[in-house]
C-alpha angles and dihedrals in degrees: 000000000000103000134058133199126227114180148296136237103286116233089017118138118259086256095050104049112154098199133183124208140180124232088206089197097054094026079231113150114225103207117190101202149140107299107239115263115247084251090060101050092050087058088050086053093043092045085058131206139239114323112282093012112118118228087209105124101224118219106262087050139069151198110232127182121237129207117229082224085069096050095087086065095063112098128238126232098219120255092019111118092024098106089064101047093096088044093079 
């Protein structure tokens, strides 16, 4: 089996599932979520990106919204985030 799955929204309703899963092969990670408002997309845009780098959202890609709930399902790579810890 090449996929994984991670986990869902708790408490959402059986027709509005955000759900993470793992492509074990890539490490990619597949997410089922709420498409970003148009609104929301406009501040993305607004908020920018690296130098050089558009904002445009070309056509074979999105913008989703993730709940902060879902975030608990997204792995971790080891060691990344440690040299912070003693920063909160």
């Amino acid at each position: 089996m090449s996929y994984k799955f991670l986990g869902v929204l708790p408490n959402s309703p059986g027709d509005e599932s955000p759900t993470v899963w793992l492509h074990e092969p890539s490490g990619d990670l597949l997410i089922q979520s709420y498409k970003a408002t148009d609104e929301e997309v406009q501040g993305c845009q607004k908020a920018g990106s690296v130098p050089g780098h558009s904002t445009d959202v070309p056509g074979h890609e999105t913008i989703i919204r993730l709940p902060k709930e879902m975030l608990r399902f997204i792995p971790r790579i080891e060691g990344e985030g440690e040299a912070n810890s003693d920063d909160a």
